[in-house]
Each structure stands twice: as structure tokens, then as C-alpha cells.
N, C-alpha and C positions, 0 to 999 in steps of 0.2 A: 248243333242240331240234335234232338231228342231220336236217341236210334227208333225205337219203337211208340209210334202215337196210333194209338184204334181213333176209331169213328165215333158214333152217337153212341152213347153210353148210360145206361140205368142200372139201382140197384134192387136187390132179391133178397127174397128170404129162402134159403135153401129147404127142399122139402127130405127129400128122397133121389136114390139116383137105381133106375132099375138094371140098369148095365154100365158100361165101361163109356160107352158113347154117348148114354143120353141123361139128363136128370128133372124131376121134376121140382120147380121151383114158383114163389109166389111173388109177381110183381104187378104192382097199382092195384091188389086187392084180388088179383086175378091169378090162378093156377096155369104154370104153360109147363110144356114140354122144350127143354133147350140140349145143343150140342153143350158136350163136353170137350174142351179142346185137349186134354190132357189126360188120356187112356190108363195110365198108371194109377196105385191102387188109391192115392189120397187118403184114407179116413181118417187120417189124421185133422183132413182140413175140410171134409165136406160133409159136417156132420148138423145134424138137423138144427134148424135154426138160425144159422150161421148166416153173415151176409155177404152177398156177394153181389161181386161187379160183372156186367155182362154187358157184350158190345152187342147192339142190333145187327142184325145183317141187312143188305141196301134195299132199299126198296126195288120191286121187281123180283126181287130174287124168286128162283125157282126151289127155292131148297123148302122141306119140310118142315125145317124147324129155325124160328126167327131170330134166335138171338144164340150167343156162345156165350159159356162163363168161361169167364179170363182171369179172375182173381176173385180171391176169401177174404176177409178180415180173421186172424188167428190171435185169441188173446189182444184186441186192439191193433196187430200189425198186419199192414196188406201183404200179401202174398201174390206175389203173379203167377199163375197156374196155367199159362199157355204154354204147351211143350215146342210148340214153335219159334216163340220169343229168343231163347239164348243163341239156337243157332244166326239169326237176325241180327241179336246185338253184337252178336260176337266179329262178324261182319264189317259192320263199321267201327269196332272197335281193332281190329287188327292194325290198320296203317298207326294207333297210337301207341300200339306193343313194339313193335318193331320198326325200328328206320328204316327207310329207303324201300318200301314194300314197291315192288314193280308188274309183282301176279299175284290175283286172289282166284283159285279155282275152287268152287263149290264142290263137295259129291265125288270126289278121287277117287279111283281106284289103285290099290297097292297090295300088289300078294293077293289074298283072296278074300280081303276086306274094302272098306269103302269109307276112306276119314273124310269127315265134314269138309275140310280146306286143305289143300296142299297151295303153300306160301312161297315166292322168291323175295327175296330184299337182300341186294347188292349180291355176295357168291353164298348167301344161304336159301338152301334150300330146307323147306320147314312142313311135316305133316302134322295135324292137328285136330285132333279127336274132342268136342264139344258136349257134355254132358247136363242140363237142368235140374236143378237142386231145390226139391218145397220142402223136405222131411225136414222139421227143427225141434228141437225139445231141448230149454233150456238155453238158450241160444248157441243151444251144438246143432250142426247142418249136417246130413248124414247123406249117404247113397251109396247103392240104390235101395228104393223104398220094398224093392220086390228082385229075388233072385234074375241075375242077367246075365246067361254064358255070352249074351252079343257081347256085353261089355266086356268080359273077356278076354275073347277073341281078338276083340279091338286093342287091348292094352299087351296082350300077346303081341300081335303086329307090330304097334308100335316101335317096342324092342327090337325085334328084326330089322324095321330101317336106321332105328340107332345106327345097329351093326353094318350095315350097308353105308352109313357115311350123311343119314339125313338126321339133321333136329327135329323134334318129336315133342310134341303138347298135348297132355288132357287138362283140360278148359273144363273148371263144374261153375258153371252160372248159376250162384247162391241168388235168387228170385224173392230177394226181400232186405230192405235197408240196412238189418243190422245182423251180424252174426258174431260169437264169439269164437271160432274156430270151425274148420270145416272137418270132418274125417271119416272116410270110409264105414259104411253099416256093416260093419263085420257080424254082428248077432245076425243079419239078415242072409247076407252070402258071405260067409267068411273065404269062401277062395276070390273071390272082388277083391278084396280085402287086401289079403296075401299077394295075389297079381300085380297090385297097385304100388304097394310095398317095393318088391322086387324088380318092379320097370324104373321106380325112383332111382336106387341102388347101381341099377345098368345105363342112367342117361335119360331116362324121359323125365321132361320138368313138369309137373304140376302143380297147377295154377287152379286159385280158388278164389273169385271176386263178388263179391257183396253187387246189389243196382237199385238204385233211386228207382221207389218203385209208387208210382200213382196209379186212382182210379182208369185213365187214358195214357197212359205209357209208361215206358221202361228202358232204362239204360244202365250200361255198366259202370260203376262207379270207382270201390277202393278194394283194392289187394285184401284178403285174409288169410289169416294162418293156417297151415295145413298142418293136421296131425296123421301121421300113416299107423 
């Protein structure tokens, strides 16, 4: 089963985006106004001309604006740009990470953060902090696109349940078929960077997988190399 399948699906020619939320794009000849699902800065991928895939919203719907763009084409390759997607595939990708998974809890709280999953399979107990990855250049995968003390934080935390006796995961869901290595945007936050570095060092694994990515879905596919 395909983790992530959208609905009715059309494609755009990207105009302009006048904020973080919304953009203006031209589809069947016609100019709309669409959500952006994915608030981070992009311009690497949402730059005029470019084409994109956007899923309708249902008919009925009450919302202002009718459609979401959910993916770019960059350079020829699709890009899935829902920031919702990873934590999604990541989801039904867990029971294939680990054996014997007996509890998947979304949205945990630990310390004074809040990891995507906290995991049991057989006497492990596993927190796991999921991240979305479009920034690529050259098929190097980077993040994050824009400084993130959350990120931080989280990778801080992390450490600390090491210490406490839990296994510990930062998940970057690479949102496009191929990548040549994944590693930290140090030019961007170089304390991410260094953080990420030094949780590796003390016990947190991370993990960087590549997904089969179509115009209507997405799923996780193969392991990539991490460079810290």
C-alpha cells in the first residue's frame, strides 16, 4: 500500500507566491490563488515558471482557496513539498524499521519537547523526531532550509532520553527519488549542524531515506548516506 495517495490532481504553471501560505499560480489558462502546504522558504523550488502539481480540494469544501500545491518539478525531478507527507509516511513506514512494533504514539511529550512518535517493539522503547527534506543541489539534500532553534531543541532532547535509557531517531524524509547523500545545512544554521553532529556521537541514530515520489503519492523507499 502506497503510504501517501492525494485525490483529483492537476498541473500549474507557478506564478508568484505573495506569502508563506498562499501562491499565485496559472492552471487551464487561468490565474488562481492556491494554499501552500509547506510554509518553509522554498525558492529554491518555487520559482516562476516552474511546474507544479496540486491536488483539488473536495468539492463542497468551505475553504477560500481550491487547490494545494503539493509538489514542483526541479531540474526534471518531482519534489514532494507537503510538509505533512513525511510525518505520514513515516507512520506506516515504522512497523518496516523495527520488528515487533506493538505501540505507535503520535505527538509525545518528553522533557519539554514533543517528538513525532514514541515507539515500543518487544522491551524497546524508541523516541523519534521526523524531519522533511526539498533543499537539493547537486544531488546533496540539506536541512534545514531556514535557521531552526525547534530543531534544536528537539535534537537536544533527544540526547537526554538517550541518557535516560530510551533509543532515539532523527528521521529526514529526503521528498524526492534520488539523492546522493544527505547532510546537515551547516551554511544555513551551523549550530543544527554541530547539534546533529554531537547527538550522533552520544546515541541518536540518524536516518536519511530517499521516496518514490509521483504526481498523487509518496512513499519511503531506500536508506541514504548521511554525512554530519
Amino acid at each position: 500500500m502506497i503510504s501517501i495517495k492525494y485525490g483529483s490532481i492537476a498541473e500549474g504553471r507557478f506564478i508568484s507566491r505573495p506569502n508563506r501560505f498562499i501562491a499565485r499560480v496559472e492552471i487551464d489558462g487561468r490565474e488562481e490563488t492556491v494554499h501552500v502546504k509547506n510554509t518553509g522558504r522554498c525558492r529554491e523550488l518555487l520559482v516562476p515558471d516552474s511546474k507544479v502539481i496540486l491536488e483539488k480540494a473536495p468539492e463542497g469544501s468551505a475553504r477560500k482557496t481550491a487547490y494545494d500545491i503539493i509538489a514542483v518539478y526541479k531540474n526534471g525531478m518531482l519534489i514532494n513539498m507537503d510538509s505533512q507527507s513525511p510525518n505520514k509516511a513515516v507512520m506506516e513506514f515504522i512497523p518496516k524499521l523495527f520488528e515487533g512494533v506493538t505501540l505507535i504514539r503520535p505527538e509525545t511529550t518528553y522533557g519539554s519537547s514533543r517528538f513525532d512518535f514514541y515507539i515500543e517493539a518487544g522491551e524497546r522503547k524508541i523516541f523519534m523526531e521526523v524531519k522533511g527534506c526539498t533543499l537539493e543541489e547537486n544531488g546533496i539534500c540539506r536541512f534545514p532550509d531556514a535557521p531552526t532553534e525547534r530543531g534544536v531543541k528537539h535534537i537536544n532532547e533527544l540526547v537526554k532520553a538517550v541518557e535516560e535509557g530510551y533509543e532515539t531517531y532523527n528521521f529526514f524524509v529526503i521528498q524526492m527519488n534520488k539523492a546522493r547523500y544527505f547532510t546537515p545545512n551547516r551554511e544555513t544554521h551551523p549550530q543544527f549542524a554541530e547539534a546533529l553532529k554531537m547527538a550522533s556521537q552520544k546515541g541518536v541514530n540518524i536516518l536519511a531515506y530517499t521516496c518514490t515520489v509521483t504526481p498523487d503519492s509518496m512513499e519511503i523507499d531506500k536508506p541514504c548516506r548521511v554525512v554530519l
